[in-house]
OpenMM code with the backbone's topology and positions (N, CA, C; nanometers):
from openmm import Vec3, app, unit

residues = "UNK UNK UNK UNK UNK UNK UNK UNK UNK UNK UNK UNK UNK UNK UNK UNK UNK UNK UNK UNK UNK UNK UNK UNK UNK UNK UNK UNK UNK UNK UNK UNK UNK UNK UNK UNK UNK UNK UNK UNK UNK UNK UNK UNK UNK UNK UNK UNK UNK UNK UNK UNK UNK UNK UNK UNK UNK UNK UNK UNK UNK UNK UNK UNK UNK UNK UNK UNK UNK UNK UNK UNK UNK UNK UNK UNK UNK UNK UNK UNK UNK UNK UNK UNK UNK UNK UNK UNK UNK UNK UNK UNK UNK UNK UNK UNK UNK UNK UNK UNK UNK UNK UNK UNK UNK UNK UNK UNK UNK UNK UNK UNK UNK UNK UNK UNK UNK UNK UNK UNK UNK UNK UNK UNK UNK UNK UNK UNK UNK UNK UNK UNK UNK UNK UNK UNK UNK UNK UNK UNK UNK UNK UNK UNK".split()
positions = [
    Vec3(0.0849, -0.1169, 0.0000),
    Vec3(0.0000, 0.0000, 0.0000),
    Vec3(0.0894, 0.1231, 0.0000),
    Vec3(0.0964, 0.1975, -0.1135),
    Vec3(0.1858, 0.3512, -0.1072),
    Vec3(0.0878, 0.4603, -0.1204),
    Vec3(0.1622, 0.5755, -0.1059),
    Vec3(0.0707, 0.6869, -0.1062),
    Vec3(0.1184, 0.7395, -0.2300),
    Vec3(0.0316, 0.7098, -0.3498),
    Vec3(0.0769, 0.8549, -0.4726),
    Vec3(0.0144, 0.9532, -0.5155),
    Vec3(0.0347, 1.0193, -0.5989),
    Vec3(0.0010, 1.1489, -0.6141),
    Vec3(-0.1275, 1.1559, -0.6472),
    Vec3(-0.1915, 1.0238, -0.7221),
    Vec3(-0.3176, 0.9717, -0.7581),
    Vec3(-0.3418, 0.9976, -0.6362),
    Vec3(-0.3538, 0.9242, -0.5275),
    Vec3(-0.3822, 0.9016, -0.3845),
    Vec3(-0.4169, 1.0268, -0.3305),
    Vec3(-0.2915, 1.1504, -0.3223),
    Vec3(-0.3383, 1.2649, -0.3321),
    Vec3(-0.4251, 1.3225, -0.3440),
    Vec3(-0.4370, 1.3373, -0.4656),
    Vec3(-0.5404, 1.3658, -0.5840),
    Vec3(-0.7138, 1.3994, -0.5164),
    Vec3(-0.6903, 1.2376, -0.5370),
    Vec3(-0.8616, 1.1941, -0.4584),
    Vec3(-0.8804, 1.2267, -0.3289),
    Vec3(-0.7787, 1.2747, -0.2088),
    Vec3(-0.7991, 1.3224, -0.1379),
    Vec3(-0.8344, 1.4776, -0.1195),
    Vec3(-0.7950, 1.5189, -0.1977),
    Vec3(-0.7817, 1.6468, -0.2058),
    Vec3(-0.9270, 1.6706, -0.2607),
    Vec3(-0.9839, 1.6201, -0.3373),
    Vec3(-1.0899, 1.6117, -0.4555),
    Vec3(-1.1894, 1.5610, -0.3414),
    Vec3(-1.1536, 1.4691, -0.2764),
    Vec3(-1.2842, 1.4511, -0.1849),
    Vec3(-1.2833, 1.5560, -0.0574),
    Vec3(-1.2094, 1.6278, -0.0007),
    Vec3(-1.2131, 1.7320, 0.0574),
    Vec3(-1.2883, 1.8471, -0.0213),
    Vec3(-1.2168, 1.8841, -0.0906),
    Vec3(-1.2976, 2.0089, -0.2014),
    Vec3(-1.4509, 1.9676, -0.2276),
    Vec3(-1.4570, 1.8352, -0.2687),
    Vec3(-1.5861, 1.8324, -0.3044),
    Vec3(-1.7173, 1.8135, -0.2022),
    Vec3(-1.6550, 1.8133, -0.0861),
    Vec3(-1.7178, 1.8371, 0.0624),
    Vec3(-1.7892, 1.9162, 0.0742),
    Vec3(-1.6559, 2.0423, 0.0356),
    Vec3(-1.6848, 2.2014, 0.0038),
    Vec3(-1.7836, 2.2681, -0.0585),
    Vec3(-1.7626, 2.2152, -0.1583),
    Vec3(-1.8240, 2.2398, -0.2771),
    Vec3(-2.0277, 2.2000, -0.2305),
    Vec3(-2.0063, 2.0341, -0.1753),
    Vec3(-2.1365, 2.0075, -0.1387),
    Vec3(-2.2127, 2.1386, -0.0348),
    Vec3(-2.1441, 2.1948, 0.0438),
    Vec3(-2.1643, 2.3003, 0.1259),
    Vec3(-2.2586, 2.4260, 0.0427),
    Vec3(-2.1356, 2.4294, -0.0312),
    Vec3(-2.2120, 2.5620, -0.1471),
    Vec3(-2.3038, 2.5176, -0.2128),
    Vec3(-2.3494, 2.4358, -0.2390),
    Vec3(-2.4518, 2.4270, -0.3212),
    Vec3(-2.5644, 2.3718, -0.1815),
    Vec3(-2.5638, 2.3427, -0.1059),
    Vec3(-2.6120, 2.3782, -0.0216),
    Vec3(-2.6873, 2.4883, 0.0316),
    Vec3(-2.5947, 2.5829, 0.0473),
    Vec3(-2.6157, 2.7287, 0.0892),
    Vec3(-2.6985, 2.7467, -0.0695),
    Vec3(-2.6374, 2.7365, -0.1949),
    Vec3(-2.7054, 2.7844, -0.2693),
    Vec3(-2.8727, 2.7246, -0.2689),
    Vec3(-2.9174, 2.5801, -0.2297),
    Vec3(-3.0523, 2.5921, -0.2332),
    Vec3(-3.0973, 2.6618, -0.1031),
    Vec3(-3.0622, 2.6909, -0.0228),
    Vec3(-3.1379, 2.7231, 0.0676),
    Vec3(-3.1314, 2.8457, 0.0662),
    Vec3(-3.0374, 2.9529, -0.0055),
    Vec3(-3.0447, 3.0870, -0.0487),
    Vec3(-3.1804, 3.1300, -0.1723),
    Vec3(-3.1969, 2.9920, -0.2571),
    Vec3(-3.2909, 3.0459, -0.3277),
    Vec3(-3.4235, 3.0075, -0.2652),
    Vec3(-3.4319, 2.8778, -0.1901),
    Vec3(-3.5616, 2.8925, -0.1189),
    Vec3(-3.6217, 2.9969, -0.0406),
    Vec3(-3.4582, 3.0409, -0.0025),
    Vec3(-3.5382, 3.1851, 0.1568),
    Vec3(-3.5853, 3.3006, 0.0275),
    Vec3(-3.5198, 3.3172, -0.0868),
    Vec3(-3.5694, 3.3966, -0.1927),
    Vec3(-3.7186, 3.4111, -0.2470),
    Vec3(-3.7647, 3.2889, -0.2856),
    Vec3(-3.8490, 3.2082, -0.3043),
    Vec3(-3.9610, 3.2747, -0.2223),
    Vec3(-3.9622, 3.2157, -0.0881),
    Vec3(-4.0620, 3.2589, 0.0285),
    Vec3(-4.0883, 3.4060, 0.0572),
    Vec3(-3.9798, 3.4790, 0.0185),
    Vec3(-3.9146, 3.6253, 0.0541),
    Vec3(-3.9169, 3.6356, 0.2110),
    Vec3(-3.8348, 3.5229, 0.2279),
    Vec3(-3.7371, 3.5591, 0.3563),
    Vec3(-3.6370, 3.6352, 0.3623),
    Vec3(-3.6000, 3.6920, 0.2227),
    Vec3(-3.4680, 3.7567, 0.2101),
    Vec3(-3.5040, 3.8334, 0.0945),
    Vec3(-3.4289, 3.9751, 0.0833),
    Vec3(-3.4593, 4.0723, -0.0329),
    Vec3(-3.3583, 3.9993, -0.1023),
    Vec3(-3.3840, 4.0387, -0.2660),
    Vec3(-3.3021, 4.0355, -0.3842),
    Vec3(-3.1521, 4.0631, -0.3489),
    Vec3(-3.1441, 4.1946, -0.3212),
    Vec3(-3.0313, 4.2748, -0.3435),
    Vec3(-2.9243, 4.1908, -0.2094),
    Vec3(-3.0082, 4.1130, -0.1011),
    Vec3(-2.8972, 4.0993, 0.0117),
    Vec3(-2.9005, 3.9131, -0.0064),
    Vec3(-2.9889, 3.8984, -0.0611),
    Vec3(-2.9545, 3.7553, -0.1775),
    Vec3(-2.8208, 3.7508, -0.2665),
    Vec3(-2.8243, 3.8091, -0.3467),
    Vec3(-2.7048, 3.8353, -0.3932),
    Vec3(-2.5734, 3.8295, -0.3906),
    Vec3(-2.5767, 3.9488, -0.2561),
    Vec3(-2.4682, 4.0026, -0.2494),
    Vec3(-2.4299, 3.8724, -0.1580),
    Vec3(-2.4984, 3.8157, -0.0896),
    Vec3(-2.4506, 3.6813, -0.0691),
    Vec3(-2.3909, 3.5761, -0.1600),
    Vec3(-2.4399, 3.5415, -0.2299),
    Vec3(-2.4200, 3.4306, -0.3045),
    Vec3(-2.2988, 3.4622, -0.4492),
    Vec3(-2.3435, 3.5825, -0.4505),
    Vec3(-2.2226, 3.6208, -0.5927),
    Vec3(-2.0858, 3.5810, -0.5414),
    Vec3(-2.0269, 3.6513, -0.3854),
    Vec3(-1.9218, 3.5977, -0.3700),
    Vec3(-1.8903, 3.4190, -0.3632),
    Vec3(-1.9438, 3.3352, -0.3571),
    Vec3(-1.9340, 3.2370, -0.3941),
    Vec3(-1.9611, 3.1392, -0.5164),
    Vec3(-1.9722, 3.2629, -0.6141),
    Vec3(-1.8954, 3.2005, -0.7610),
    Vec3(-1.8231, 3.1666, -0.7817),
    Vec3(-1.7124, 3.2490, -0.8376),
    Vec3(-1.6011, 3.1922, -0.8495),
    Vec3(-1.4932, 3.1037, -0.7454),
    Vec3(-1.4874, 3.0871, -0.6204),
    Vec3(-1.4193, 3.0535, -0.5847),
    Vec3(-1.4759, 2.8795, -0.6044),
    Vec3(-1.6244, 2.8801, -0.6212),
    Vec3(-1.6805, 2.7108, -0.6624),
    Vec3(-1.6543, 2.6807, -0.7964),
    Vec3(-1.6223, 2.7701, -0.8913),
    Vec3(-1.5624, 2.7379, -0.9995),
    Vec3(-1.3981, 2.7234, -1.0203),
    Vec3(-1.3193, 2.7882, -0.9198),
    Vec3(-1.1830, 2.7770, -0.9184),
    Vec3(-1.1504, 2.6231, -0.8072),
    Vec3(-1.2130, 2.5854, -0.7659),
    Vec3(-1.2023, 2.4706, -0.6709),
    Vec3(-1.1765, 2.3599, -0.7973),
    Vec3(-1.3184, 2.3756, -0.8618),
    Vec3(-1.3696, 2.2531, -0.9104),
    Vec3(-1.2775, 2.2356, -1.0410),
    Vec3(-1.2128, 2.3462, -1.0929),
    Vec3(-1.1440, 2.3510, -1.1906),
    Vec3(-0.9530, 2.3043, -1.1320),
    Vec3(-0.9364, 2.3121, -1.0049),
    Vec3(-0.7800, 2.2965, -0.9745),
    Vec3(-0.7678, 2.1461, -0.9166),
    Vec3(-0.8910, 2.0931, -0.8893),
    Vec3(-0.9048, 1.9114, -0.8373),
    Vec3(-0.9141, 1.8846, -0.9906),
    Vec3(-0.9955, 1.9349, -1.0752),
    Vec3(-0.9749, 1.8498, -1.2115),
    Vec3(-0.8253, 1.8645, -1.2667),
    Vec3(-0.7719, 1.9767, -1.2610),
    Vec3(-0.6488, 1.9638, -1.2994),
    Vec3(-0.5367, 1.9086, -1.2473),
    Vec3(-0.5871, 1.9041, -1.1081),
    Vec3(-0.4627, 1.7545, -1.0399),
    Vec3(-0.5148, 1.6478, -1.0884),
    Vec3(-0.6015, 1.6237, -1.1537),
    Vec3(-0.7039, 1.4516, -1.2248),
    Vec3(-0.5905, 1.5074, -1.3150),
    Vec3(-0.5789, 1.5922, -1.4327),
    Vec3(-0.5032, 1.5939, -1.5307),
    Vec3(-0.3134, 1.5694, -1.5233),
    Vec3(-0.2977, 1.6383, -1.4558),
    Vec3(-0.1489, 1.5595, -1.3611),
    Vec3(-0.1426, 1.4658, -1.3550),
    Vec3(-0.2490, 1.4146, -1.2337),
    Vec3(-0.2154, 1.2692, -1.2117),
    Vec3(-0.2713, 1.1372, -1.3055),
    Vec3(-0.2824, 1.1685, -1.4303),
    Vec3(-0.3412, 1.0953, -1.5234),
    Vec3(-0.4257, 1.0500, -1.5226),
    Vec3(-0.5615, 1.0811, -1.3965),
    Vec3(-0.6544, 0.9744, -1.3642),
    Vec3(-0.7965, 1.0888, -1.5030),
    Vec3(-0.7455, 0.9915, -1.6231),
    Vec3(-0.8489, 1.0315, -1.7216),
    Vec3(-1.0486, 1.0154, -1.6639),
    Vec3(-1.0175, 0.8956, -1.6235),
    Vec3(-1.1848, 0.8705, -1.5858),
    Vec3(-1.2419, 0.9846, -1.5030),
    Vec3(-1.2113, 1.0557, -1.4080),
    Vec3(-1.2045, 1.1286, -1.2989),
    Vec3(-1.2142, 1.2735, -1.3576),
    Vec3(-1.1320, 1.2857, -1.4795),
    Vec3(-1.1643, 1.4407, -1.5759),
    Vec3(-1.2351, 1.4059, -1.6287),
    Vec3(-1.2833, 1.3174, -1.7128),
    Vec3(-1.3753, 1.3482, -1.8017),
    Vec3(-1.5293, 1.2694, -1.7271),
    Vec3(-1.5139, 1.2724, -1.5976),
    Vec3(-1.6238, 1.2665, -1.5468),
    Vec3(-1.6697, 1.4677, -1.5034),
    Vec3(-1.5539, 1.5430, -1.4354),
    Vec3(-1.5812, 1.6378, -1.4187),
    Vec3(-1.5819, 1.7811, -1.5409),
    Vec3(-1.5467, 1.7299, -1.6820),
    Vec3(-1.5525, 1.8281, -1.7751),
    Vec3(-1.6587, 1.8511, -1.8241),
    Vec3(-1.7949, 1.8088, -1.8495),
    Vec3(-1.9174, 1.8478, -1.8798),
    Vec3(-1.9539, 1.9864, -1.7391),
    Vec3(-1.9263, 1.9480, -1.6609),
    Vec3(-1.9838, 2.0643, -1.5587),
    Vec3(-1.8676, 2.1844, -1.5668),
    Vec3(-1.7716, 2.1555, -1.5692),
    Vec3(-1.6911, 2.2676, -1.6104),
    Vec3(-1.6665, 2.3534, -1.7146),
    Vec3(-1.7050, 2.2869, -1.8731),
    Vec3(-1.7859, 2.3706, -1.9432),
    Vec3(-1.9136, 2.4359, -1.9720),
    Vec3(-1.9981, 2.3542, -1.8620),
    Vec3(-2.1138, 2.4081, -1.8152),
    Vec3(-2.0856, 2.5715, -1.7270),
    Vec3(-1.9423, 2.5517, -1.6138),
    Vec3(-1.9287, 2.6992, -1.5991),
    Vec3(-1.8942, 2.7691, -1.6369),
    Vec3(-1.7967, 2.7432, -1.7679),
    Vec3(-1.7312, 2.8357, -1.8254),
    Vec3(-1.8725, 2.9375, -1.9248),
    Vec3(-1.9461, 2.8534, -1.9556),
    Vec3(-2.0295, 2.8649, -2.0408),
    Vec3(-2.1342, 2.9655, -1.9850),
    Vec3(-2.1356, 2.9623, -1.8606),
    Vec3(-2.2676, 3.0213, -1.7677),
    Vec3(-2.1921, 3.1595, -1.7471),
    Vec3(-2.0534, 3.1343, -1.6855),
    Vec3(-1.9777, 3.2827, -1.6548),
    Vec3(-1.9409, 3.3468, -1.7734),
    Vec3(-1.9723, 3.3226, -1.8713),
    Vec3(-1.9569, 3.4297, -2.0096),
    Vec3(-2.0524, 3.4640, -2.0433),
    Vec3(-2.1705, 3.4297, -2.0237),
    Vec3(-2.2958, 3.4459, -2.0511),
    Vec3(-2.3789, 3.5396, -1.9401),
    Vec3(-2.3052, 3.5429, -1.8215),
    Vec3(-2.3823, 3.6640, -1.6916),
    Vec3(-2.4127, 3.7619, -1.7409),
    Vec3(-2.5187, 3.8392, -1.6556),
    Vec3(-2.5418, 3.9787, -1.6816),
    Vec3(-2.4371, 4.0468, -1.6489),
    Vec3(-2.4575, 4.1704, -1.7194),
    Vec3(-2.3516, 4.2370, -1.6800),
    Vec3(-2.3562, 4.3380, -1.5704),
    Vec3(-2.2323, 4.2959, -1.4923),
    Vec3(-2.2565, 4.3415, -1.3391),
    Vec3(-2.1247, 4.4158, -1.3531),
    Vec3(-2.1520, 4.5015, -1.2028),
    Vec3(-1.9690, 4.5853, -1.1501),
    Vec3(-1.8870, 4.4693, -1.0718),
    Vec3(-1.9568, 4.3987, -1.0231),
    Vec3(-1.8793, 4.2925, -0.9041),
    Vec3(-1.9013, 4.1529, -1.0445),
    Vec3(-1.8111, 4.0547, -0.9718),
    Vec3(-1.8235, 3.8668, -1.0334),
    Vec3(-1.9245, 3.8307, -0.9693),
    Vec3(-1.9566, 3.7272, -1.0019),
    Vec3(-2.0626, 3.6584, -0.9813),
    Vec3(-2.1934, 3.6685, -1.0838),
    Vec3(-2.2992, 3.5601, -1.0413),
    Vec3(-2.3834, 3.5577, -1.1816),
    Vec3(-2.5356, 3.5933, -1.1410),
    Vec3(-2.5688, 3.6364, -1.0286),
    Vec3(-2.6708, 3.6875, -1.0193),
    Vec3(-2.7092, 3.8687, -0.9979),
    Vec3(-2.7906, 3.8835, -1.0566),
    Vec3(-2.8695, 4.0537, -1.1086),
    Vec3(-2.9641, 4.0614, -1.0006),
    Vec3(-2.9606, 4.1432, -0.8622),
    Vec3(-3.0807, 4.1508, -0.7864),
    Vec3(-3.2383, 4.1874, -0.8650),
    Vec3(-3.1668, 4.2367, -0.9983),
    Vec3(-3.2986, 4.3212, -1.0561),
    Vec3(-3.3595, 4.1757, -1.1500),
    Vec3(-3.3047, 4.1052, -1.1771),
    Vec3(-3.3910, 3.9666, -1.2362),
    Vec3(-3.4006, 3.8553, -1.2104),
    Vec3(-3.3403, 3.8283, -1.0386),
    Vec3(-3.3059, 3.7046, -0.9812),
    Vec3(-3.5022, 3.6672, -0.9277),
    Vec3(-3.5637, 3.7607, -0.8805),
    Vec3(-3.7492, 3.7570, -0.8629),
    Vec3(-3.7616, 3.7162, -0.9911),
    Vec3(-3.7483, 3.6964, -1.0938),
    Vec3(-3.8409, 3.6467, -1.2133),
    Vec3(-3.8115, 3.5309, -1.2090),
    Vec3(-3.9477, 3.4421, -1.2111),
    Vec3(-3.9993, 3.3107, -1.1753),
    Vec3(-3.8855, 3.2217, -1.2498),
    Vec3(-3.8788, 3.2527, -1.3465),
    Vec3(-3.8237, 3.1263, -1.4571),
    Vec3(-3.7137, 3.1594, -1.3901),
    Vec3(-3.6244, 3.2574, -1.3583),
    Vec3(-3.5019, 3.2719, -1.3533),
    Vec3(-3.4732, 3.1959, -1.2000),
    Vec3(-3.5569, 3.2418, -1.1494),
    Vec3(-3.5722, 3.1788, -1.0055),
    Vec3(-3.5682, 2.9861, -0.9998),
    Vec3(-3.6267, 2.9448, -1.0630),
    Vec3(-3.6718, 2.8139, -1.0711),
    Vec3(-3.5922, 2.7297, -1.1335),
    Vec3(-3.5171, 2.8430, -1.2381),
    Vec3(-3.3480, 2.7396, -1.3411),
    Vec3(-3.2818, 2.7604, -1.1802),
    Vec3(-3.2740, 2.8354, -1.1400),
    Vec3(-3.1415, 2.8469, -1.0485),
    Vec3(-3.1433, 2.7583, -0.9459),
    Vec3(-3.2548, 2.7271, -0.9036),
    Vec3(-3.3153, 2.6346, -0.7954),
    Vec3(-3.2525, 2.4932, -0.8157),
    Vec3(-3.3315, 2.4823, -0.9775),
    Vec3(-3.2590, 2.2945, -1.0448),
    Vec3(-3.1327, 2.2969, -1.0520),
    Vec3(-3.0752, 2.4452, -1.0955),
    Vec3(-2.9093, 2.4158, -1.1041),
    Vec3(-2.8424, 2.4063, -0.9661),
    Vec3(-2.8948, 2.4573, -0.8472),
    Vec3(-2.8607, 2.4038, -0.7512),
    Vec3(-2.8792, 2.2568, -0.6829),
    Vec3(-2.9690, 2.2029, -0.7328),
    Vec3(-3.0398, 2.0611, -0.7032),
    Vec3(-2.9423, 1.9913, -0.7925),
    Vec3(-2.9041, 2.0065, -0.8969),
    Vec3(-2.8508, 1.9208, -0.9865),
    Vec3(-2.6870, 1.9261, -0.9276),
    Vec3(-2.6818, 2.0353, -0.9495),
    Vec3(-2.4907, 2.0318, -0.8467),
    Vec3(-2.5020, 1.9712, -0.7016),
    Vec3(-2.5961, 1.9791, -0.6980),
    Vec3(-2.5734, 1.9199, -0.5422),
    Vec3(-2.5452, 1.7662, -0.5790),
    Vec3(-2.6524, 1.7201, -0.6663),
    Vec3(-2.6571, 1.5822, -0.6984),
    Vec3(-2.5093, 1.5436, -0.7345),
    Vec3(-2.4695, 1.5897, -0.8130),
    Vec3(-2.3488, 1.5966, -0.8941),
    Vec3(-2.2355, 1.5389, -0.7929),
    Vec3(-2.2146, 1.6563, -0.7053),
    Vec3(-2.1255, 1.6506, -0.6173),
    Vec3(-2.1322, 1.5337, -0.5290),
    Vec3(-2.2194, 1.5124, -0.4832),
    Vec3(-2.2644, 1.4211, -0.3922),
    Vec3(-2.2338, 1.2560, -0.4829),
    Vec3(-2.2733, 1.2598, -0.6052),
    Vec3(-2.2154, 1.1684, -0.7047),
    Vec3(-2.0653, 1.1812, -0.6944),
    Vec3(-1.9985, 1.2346, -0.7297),
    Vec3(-1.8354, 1.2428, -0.7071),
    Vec3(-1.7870, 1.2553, -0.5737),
    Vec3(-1.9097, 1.2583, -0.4547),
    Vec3(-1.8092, 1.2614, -0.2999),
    Vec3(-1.7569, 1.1230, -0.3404),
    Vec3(-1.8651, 1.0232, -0.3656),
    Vec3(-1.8662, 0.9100, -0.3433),
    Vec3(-1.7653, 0.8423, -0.4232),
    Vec3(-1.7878, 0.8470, -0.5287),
    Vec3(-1.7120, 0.8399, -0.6743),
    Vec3(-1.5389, 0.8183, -0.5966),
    Vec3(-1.5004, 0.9586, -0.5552),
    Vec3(-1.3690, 1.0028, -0.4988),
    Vec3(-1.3574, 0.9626, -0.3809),
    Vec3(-1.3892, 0.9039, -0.2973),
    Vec3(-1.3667, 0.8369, -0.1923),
    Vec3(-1.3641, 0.6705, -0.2375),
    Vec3(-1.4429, 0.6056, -0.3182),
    Vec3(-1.4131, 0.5058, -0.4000),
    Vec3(-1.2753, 0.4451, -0.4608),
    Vec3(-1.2703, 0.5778, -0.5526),
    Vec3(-1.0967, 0.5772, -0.6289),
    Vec3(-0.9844, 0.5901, -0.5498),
    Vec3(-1.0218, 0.6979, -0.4386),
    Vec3(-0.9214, 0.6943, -0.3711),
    Vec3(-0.8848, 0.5234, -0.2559),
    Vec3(-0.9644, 0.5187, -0.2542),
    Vec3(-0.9725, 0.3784, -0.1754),
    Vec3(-0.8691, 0.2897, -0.2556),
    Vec3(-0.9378, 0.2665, -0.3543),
    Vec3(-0.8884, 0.2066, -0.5135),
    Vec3(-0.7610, 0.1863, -0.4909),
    Vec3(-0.7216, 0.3198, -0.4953),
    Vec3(-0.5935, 0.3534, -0.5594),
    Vec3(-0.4694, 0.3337, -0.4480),
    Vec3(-0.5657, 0.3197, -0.2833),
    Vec3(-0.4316, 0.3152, -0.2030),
    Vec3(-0.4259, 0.2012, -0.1866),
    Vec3(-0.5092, 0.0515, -0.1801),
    Vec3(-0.4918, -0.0832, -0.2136),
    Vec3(-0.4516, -0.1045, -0.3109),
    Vec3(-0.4702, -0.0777, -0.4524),
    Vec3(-0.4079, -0.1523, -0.5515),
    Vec3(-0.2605, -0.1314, -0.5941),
    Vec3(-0.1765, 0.0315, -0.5311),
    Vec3(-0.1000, 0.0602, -0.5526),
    Vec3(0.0445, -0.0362, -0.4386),
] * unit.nanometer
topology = app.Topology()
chain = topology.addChain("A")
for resn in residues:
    res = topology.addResidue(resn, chain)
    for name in ("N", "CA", "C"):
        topology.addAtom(name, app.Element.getBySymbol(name[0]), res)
């Protein structure tokens, strides 16, 4: 049994993606209190915008230790969602601060209700790869 960088890897990846489960977390329960109007637009927001990018820079630096450490299955399990963000953060309104929500169109229903599933679905996601990465990593420190 050795420890390699693979080994690493999946540790690191199952930590982050802990993280990550957190935020998307916070993110459904930010759009539910929205939802109910437990919370104004504007202090919705200013919540949640700061935790854009840093859930897109996570999820993008564990895939790129997958790319290091050659574990192909493991990237190209996480590259559909990562061009899913690249795709979403070029496409934001245009704001003064990062992040991808507009207090002035985050109340409109439809907009409200994609954001809801895209939080439901990342959650799923993640929660698919806690497991996934605690698996491989297992994997990888027996077979090595």
């Amino acid at each position: 049994m050795a420890f390699t960088f693979a080994a690493f890897c999946y540790i690191v990846a199952l930590v982050l993606s802990a993280v990550l489960i957190f935020f998307a977390i916070f993110h459904i329960i930010a759009f539910d209190e929205l939802k109910t109007d437990y919370k104004n637009p504007i202090d919705q927001c200013s919540s949640l915008n700061p935790l854009v990018l840093p859930e897109y820079i996570l999820h993008i630096f564990f895939s790129l230790l997958f790319l290091l450490s050659f574990q192909f299955g493991s990237l190209i399990w996480n590259v559909p969602l990562i061009a899913y963000h690249v795709r979403r953060y070029m496409q934001r309104p245009v704001m003064s601060c990062p992040g991808l929500y507009d207090p002035t169109t985050i109340m409109n229903g439809e907009e409200l209700n994609r954001a809801q599933k895209e939080g439901w679905v990342k959650l799923g996601f993640y929660l698919v790869s806690f497991f996934y990465y605690l698996y491989s990593m297992i994997y990888t420190l027996v077979s090595s």
